[in-house]
MIDO-191069 format. One line per 10 residues: number of its first residue (from 0); their letters; for each residue y, x, z of N, C-alpha, C, O. Coordinates in nm, 3 decimals, always signed. Each point is the difference from the previous one (the first is absolute). Layout:
<sites>
NUM) A) Y:X:Z:Y:X:Z:Y:X:Z:Y:X:Z ~ ...
</sites>
This chain:
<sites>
0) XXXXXXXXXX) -1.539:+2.315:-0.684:-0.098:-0.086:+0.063:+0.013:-0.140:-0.058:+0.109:-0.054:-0.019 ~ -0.226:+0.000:-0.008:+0.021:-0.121:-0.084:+0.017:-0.128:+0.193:-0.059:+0.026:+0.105 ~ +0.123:-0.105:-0.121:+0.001:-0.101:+0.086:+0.146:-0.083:+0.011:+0.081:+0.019:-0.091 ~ -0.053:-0.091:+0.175:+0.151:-0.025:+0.019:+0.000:+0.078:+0.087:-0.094:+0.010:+0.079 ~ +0.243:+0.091:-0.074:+0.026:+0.064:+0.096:+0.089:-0.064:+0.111:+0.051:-0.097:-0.057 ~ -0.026:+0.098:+0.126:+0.019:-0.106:+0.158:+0.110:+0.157:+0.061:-0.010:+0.116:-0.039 ~ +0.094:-0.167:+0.129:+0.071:+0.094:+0.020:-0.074:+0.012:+0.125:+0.041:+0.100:+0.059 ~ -0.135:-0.161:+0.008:-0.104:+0.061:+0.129:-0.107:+0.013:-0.065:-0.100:-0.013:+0.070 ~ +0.080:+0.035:-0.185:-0.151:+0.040:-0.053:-0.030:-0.049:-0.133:+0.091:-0.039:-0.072 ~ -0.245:+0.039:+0.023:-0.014:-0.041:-0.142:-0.131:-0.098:+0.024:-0.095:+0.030:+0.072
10) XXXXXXXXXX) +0.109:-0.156:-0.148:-0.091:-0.061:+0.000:-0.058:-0.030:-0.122:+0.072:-0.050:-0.086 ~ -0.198:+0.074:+0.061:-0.081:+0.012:-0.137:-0.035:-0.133:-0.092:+0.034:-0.036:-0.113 ~ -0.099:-0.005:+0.194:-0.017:-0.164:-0.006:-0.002:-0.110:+0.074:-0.065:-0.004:+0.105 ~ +0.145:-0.111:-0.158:+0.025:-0.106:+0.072:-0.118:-0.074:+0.068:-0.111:+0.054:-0.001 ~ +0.128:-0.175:+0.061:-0.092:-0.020:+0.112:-0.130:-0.118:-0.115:-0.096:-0.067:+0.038 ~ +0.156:+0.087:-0.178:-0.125:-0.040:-0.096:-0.067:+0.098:-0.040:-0.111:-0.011:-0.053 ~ +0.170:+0.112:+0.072:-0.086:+0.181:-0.083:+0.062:-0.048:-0.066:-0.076:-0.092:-0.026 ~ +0.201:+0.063:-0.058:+0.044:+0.015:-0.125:+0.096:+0.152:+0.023:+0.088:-0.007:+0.086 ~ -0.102:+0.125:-0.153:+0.112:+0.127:+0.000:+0.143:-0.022:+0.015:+0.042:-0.073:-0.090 ~ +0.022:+0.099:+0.151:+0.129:+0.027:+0.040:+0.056:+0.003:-0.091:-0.086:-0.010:-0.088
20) XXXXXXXXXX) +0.200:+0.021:+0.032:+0.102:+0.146:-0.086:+0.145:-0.088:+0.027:+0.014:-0.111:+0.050 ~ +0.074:+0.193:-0.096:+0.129:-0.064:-0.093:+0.019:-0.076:-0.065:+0.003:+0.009:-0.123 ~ +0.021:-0.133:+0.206:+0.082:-0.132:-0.042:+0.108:+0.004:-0.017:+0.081:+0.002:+0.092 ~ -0.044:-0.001:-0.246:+0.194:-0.054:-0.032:-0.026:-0.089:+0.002:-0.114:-0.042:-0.022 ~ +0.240:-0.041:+0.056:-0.014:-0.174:+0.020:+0.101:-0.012:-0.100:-0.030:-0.060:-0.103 ~ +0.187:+0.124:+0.124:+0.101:-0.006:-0.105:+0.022:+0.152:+0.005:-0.009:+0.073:+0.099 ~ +0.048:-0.032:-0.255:+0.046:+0.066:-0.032:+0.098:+0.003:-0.148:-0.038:-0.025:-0.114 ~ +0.203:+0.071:+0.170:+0.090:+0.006:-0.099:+0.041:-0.110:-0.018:+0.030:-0.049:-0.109 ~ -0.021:-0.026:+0.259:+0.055:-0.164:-0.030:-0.120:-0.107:-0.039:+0.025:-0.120:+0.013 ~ -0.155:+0.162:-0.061:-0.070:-0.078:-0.045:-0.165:-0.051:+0.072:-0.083:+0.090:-0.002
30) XXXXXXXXXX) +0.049:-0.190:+0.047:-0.123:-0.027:+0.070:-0.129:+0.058:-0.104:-0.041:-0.033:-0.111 ~ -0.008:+0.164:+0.238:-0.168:+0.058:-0.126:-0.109:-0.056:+0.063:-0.101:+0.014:-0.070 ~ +0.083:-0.067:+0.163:-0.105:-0.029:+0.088:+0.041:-0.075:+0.123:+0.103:+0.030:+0.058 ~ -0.202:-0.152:-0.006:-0.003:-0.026:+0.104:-0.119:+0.067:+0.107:-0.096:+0.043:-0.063 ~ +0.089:-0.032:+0.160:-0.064:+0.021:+0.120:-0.180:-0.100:-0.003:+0.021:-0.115:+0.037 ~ -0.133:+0.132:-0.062:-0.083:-0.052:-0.057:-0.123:+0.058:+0.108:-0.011:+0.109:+0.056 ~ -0.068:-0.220:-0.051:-0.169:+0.038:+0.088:-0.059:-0.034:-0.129:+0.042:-0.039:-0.109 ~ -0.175:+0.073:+0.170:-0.086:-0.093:-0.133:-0.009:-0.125:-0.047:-0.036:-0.027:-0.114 ~ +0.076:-0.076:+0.218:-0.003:-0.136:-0.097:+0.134:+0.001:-0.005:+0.023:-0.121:-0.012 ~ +0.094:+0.182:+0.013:+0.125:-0.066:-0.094:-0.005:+0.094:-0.135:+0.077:-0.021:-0.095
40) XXXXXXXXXX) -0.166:+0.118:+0.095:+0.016:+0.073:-0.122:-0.081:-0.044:-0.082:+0.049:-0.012:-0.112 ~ -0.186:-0.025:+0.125:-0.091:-0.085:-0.081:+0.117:-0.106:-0.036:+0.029:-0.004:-0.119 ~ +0.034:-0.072:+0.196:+0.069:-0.140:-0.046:+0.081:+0.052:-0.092:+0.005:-0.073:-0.099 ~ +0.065:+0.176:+0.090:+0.086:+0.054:-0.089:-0.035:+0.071:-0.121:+0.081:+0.032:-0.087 ~ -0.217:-0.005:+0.086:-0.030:+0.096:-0.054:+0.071:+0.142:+0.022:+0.038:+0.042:-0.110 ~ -0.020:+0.007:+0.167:+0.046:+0.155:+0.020:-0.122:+0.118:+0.093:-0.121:-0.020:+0.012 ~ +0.183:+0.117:+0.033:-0.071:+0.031:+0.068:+0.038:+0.014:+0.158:+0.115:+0.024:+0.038 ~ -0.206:-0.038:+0.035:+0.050:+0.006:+0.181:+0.077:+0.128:+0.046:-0.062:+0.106:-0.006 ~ +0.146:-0.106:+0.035:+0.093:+0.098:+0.047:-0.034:+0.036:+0.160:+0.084:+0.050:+0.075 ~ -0.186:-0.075:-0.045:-0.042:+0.093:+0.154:+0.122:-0.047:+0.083:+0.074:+0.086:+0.048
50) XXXXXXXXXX) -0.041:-0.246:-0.025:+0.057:-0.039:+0.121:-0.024:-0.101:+0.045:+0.067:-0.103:+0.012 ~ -0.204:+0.141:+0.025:-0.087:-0.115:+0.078:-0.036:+0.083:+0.120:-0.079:+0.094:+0.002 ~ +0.190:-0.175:+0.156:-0.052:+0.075:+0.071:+0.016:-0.098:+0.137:+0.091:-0.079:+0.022 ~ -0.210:+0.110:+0.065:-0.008:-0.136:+0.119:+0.048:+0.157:+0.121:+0.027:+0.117:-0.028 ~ -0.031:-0.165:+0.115:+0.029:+0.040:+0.134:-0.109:+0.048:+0.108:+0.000:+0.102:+0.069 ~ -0.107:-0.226:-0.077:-0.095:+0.066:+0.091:-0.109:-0.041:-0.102:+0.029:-0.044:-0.111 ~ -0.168:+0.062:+0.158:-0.088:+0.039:-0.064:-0.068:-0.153:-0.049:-0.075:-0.036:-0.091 ~ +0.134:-0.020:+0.185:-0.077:-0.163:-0.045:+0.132:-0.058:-0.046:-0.034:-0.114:-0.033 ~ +0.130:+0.122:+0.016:+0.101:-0.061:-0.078:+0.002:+0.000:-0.187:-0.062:+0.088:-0.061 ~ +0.145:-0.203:-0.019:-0.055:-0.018:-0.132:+0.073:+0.121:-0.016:+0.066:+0.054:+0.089
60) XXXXXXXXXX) -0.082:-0.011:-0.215:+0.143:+0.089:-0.015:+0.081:-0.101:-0.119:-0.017:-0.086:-0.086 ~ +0.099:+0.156:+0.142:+0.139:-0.097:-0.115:+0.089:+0.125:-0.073:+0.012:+0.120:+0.028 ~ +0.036:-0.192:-0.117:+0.119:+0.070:-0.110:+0.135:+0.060:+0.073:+0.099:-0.072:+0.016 ~ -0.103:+0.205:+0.026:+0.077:+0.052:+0.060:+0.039:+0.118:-0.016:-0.086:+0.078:-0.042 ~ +0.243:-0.016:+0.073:+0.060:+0.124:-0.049:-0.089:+0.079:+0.051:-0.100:-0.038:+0.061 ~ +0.134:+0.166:-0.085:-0.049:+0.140:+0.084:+0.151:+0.068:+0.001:+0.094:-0.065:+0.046 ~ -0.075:+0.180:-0.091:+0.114:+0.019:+0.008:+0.099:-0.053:-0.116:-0.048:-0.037:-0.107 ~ +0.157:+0.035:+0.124:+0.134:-0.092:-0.077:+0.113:+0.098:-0.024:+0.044:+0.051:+0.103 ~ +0.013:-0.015:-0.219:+0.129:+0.096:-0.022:+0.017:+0.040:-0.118:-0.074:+0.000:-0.098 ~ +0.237:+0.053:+0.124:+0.047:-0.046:-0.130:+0.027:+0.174:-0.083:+0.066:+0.082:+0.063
70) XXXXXXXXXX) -0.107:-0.054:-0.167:-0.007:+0.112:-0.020:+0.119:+0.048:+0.022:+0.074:-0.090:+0.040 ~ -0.005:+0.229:-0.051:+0.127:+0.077:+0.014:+0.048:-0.007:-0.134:-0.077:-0.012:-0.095 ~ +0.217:+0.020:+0.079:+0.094:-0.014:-0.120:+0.069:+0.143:-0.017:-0.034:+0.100:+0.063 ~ +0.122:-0.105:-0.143:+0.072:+0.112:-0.015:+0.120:+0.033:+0.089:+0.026:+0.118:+0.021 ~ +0.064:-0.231:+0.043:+0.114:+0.018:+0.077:-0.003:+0.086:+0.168:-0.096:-0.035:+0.070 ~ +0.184:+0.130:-0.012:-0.054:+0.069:+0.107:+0.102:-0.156:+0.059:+0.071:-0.078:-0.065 ~ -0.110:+0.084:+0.229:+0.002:-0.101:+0.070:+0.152:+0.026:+0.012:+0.064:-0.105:+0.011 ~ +0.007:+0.213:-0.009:+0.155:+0.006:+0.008:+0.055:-0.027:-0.107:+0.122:+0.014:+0.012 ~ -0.158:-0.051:-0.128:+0.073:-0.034:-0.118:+0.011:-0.141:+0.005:+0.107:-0.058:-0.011 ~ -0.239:-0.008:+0.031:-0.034:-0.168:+0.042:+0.114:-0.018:+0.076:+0.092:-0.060:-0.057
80) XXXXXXXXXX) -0.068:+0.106:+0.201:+0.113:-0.020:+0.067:+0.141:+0.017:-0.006:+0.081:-0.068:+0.062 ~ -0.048:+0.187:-0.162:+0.097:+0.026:-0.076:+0.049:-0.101:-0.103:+0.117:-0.007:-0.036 ~ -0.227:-0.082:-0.014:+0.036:-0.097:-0.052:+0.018:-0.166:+0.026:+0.021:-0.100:-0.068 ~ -0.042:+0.134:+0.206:+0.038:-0.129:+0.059:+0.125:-0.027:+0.049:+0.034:+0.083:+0.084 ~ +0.059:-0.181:-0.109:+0.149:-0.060:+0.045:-0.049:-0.014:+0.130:+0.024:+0.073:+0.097 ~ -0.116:-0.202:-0.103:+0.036:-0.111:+0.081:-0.119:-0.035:+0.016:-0.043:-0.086:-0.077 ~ -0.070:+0.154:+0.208:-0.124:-0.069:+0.021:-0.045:+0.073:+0.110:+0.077:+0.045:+0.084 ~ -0.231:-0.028:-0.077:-0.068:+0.010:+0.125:-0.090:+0.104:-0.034:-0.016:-0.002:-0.122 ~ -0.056:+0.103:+0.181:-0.127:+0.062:+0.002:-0.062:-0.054:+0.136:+0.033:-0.025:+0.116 ~ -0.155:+0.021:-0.213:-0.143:-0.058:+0.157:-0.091:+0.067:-0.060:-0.048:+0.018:-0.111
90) XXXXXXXXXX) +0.037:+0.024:+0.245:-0.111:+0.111:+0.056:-0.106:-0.060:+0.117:+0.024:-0.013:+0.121 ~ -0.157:-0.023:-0.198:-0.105:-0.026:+0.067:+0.000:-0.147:+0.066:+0.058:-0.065:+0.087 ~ -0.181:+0.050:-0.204:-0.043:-0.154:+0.049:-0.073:-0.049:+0.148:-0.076:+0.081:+0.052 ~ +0.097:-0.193:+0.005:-0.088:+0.004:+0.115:-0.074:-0.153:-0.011:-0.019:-0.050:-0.111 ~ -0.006:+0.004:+0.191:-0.067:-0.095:-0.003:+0.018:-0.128:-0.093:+0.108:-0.050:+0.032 ~ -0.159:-0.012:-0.116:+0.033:-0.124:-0.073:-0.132:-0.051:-0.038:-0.102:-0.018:+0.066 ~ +0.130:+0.000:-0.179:-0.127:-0.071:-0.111:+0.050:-0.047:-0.135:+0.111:-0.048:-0.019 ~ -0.188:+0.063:-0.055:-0.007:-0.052:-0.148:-0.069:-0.109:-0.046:-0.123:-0.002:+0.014 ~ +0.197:-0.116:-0.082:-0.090:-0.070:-0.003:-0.092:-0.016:-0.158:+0.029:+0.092:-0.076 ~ -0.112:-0.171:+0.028:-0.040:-0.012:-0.091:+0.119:-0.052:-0.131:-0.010:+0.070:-0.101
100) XXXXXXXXXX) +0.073:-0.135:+0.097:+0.141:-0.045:-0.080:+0.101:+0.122:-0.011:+0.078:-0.004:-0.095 ~ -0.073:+0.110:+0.180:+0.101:+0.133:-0.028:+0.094:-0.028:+0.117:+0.089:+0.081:+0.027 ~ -0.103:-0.170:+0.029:+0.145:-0.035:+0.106:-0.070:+0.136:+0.106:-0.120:+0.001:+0.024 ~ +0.211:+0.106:+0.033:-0.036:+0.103:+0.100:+0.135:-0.005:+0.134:+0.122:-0.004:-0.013 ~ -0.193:+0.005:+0.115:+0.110:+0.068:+0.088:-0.047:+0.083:+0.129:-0.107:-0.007:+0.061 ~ +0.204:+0.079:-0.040:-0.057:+0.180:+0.054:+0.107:+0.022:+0.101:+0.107:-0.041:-0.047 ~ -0.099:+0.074:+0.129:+0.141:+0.092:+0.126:-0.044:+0.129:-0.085:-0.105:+0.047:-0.043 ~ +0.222:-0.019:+0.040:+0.057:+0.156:-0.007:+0.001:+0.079:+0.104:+0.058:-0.040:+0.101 ~ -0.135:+0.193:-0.101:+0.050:+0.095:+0.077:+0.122:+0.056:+0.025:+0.051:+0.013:+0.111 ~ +0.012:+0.032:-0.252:+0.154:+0.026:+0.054:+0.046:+0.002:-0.149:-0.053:+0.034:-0.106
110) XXXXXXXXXX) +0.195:-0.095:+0.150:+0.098:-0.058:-0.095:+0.105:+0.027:-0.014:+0.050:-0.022:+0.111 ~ +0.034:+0.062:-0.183:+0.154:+0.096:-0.030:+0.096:-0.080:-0.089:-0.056:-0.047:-0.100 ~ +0.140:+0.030:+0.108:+0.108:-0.031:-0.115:+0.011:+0.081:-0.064:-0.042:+0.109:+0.037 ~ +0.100:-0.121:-0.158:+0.016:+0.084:-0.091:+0.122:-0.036:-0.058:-0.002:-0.102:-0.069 ~ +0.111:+0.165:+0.081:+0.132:-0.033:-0.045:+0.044:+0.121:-0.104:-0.008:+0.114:+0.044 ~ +0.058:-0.135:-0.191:+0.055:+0.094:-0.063:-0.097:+0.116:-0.048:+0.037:+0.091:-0.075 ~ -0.147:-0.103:+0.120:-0.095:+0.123:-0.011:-0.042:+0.079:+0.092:-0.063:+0.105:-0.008 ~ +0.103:-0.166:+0.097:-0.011:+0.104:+0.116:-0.057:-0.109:+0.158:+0.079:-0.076:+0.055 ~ -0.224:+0.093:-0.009:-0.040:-0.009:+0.078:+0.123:-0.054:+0.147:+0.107:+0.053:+0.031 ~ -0.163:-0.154:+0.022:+0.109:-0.032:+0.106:-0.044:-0.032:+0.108:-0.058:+0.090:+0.061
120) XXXXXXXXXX) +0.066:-0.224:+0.003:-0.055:-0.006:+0.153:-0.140:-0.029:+0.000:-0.059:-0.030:-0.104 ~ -0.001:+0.038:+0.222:-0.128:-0.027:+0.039:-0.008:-0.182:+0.031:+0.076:-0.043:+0.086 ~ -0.158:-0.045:-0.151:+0.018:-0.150:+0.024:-0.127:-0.015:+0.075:-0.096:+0.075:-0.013 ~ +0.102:-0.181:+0.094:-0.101:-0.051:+0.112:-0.062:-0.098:-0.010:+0.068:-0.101:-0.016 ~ -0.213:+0.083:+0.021:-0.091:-0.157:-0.044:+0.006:-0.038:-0.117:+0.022:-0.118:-0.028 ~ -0.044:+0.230:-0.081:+0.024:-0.052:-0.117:-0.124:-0.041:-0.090:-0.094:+0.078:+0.019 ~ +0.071:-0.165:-0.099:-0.112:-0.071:-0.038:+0.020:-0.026:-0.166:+0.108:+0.011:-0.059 ~ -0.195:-0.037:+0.017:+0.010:-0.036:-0.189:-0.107:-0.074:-0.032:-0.117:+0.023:+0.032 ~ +0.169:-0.135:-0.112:-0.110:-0.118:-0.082:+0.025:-0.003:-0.117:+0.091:+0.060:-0.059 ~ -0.159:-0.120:+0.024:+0.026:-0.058:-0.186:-0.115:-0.042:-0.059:-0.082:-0.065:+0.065
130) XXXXXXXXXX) +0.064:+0.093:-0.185:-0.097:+0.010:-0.131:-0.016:+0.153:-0.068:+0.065:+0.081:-0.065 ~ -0.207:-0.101:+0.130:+0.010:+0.196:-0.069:+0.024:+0.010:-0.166:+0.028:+0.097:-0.070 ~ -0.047:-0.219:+0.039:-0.003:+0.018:-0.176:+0.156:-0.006:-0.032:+0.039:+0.038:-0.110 ~ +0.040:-0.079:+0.194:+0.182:-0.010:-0.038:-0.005:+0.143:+0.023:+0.018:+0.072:-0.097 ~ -0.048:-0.002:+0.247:+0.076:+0.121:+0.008:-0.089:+0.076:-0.061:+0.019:+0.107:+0.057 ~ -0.113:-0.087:-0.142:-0.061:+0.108:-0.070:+0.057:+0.023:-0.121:+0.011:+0.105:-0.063 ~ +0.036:-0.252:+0.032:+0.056:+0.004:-0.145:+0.133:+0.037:+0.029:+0.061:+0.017:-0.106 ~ +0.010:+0.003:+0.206:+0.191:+0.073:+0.011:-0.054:+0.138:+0.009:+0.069:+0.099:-0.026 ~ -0.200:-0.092:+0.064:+0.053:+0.201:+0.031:+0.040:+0.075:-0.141:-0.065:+0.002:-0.105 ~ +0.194:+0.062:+0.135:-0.005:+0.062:-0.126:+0.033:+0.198:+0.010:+0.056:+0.079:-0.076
140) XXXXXXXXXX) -0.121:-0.067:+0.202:-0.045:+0.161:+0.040:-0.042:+0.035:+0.090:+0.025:-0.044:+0.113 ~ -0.127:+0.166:-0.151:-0.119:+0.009:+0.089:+0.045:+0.128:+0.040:+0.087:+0.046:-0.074 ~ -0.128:+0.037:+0.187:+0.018:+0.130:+0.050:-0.085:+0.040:-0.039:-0.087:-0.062:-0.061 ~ +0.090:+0.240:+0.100:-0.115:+0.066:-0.054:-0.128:+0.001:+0.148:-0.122:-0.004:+0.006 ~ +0.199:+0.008:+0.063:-0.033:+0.045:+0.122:-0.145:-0.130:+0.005:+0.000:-0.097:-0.076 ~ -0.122:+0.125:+0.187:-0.101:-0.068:+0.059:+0.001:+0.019:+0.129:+0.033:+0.102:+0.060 ~ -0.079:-0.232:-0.006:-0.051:+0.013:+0.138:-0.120:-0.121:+0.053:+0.013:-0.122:-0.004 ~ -0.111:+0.190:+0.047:-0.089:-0.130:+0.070:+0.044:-0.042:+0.137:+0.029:+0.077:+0.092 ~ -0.029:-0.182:-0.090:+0.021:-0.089:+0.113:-0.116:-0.016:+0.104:-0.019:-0.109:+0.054 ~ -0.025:+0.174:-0.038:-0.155:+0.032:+0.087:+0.079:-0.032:+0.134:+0.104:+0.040:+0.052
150) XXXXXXXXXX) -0.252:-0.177:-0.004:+0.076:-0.033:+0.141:-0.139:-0.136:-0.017:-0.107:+0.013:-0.058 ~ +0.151:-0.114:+0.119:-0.072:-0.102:+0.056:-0.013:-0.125:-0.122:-0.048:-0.110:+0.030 ~ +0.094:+0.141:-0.162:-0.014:-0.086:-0.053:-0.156:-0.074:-0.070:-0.097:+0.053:-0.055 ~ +0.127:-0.185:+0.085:-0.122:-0.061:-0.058:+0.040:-0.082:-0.078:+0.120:-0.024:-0.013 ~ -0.243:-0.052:-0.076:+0.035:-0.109:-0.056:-0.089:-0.148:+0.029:-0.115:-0.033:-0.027 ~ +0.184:-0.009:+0.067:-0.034:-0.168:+0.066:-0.135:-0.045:-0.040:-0.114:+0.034:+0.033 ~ +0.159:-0.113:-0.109:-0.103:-0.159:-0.046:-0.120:-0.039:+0.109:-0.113:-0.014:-0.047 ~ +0.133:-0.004:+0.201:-0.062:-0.046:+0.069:-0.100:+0.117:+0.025:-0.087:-0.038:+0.079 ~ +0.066:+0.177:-0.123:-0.095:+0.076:+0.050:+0.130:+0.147:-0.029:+0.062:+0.003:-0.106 ~ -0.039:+0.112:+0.223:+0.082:+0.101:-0.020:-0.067:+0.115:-0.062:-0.104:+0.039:+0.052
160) XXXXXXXXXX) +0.149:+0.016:-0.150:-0.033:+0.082:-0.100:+0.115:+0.123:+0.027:+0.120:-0.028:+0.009 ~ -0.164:+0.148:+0.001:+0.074:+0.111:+0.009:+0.077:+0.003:-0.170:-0.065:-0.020:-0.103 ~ +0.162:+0.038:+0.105:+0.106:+0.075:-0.115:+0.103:+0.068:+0.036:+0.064:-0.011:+0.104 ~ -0.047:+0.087:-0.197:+0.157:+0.051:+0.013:+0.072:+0.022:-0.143:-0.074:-0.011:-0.098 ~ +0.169:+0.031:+0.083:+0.084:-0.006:-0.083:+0.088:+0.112:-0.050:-0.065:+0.104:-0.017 ~ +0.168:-0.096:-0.006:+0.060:+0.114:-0.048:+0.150:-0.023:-0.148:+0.043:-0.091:-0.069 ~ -0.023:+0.197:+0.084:+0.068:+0.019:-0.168:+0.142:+0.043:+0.019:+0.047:+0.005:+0.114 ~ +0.026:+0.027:-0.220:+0.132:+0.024:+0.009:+0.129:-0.109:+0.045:-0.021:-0.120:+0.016 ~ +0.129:+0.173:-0.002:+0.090:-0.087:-0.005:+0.032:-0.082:-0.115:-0.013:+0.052:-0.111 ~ +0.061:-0.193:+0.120:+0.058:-0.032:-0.087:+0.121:-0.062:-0.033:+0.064:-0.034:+0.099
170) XXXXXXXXX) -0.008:+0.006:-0.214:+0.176:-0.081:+0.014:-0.052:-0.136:-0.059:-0.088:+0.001:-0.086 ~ +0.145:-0.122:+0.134:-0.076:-0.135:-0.042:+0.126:-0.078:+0.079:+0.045:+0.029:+0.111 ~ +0.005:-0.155:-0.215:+0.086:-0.132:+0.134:-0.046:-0.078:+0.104:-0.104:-0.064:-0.013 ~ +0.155:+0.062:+0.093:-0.018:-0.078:+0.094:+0.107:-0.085:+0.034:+0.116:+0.033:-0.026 ~ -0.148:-0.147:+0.087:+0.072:-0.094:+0.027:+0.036:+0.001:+0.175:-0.094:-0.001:+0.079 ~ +0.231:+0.001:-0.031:+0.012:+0.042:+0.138:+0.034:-0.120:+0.052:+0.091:-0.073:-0.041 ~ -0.202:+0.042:+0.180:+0.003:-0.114:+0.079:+0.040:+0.023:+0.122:+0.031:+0.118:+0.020 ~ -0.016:-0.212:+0.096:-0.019:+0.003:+0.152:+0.152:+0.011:+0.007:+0.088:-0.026:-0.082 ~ -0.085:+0.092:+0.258:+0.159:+0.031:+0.042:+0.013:+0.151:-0.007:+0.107:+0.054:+0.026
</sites>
């Protein structure tokens, strides 16, 4: 089926009639595309990538995700962990925001130590910020495994837009704050 596929459905064309499809933004470490309506793609010369989308019917539409994720890699999710000393697995994002500059921060659904390779306690109120462009550039393994995150997610900019997200695990640094 030609469209973006949406993990609650498929949408054909954006709220300009421009066609949907598959947007890489980066791939292999490298930026292929930005996110484009018709007047940032005229400004660029490129072509509109079908993410022009408003909320209600009299709203503008603006330059916005649809779904977001990161393809699957070769590593199974027990090897990733097998290769961790000294860190954390997080499982499921919850509420935050992203901003335009890359700075993000999100609560975690659930969070584990990871000592020696081996999975450890359950941690409570746990949360993560940064620069998505620092931690995209540490990941250095992807699982094979997928999953969509289908649930309540939207995306902001003053009008709520249904998305959801998805993708494998990944291994990337982080910097550990708080008490």
């Amino acid at each position: 089926m030609i469209g973006a596929h949406y993990a609650g459905g498929v949408v054909l064309v954006d709220d300009e009639g421009v066609p949907t499809g598959r947007t890489v933004v980066i791939e292999n470490g490298i930026l292929k595309s930005y996110l484009h309506d018709r007047e940032s793609a005229a400004h660029f010369g490129v072509a509109p990538t079908g993410n022009a989308r408003a909320w209600q019917y009299d709203d503008e539409p603006l330059i916005r995700m649809r779904n977001t994720y990161l393809e699957p890699g070769e590593r199974s999710l027990d090897e990733i962990i097998a290769s961790v000393d000294d860190g954390y697995l997080l499982k499921g994002a919850g509420n935050g925001q992203a901003d335009a500059n890359a700075e993000f921060m999100f609560g975690v659904q659930e969070a584990y130590e990871i000592k020696n390779g081996r999975i450890g306690r359950l941690l409570r109120g746990a949360s993560i910020s940064g620069d998505a462009f620092e931690v995209l550039s540490s990941v250095d393994m992807v699982s094979s495994d997928f999953e969509w995150a289908i649930g309540n997610g939207h995306c902001g900019k003053g009008q709520a837009a249904k998305v959801d997200g998805g993708g494998p695990h990944v291994r990337c640094e982080v910097v550990v704050g708080g008490r």
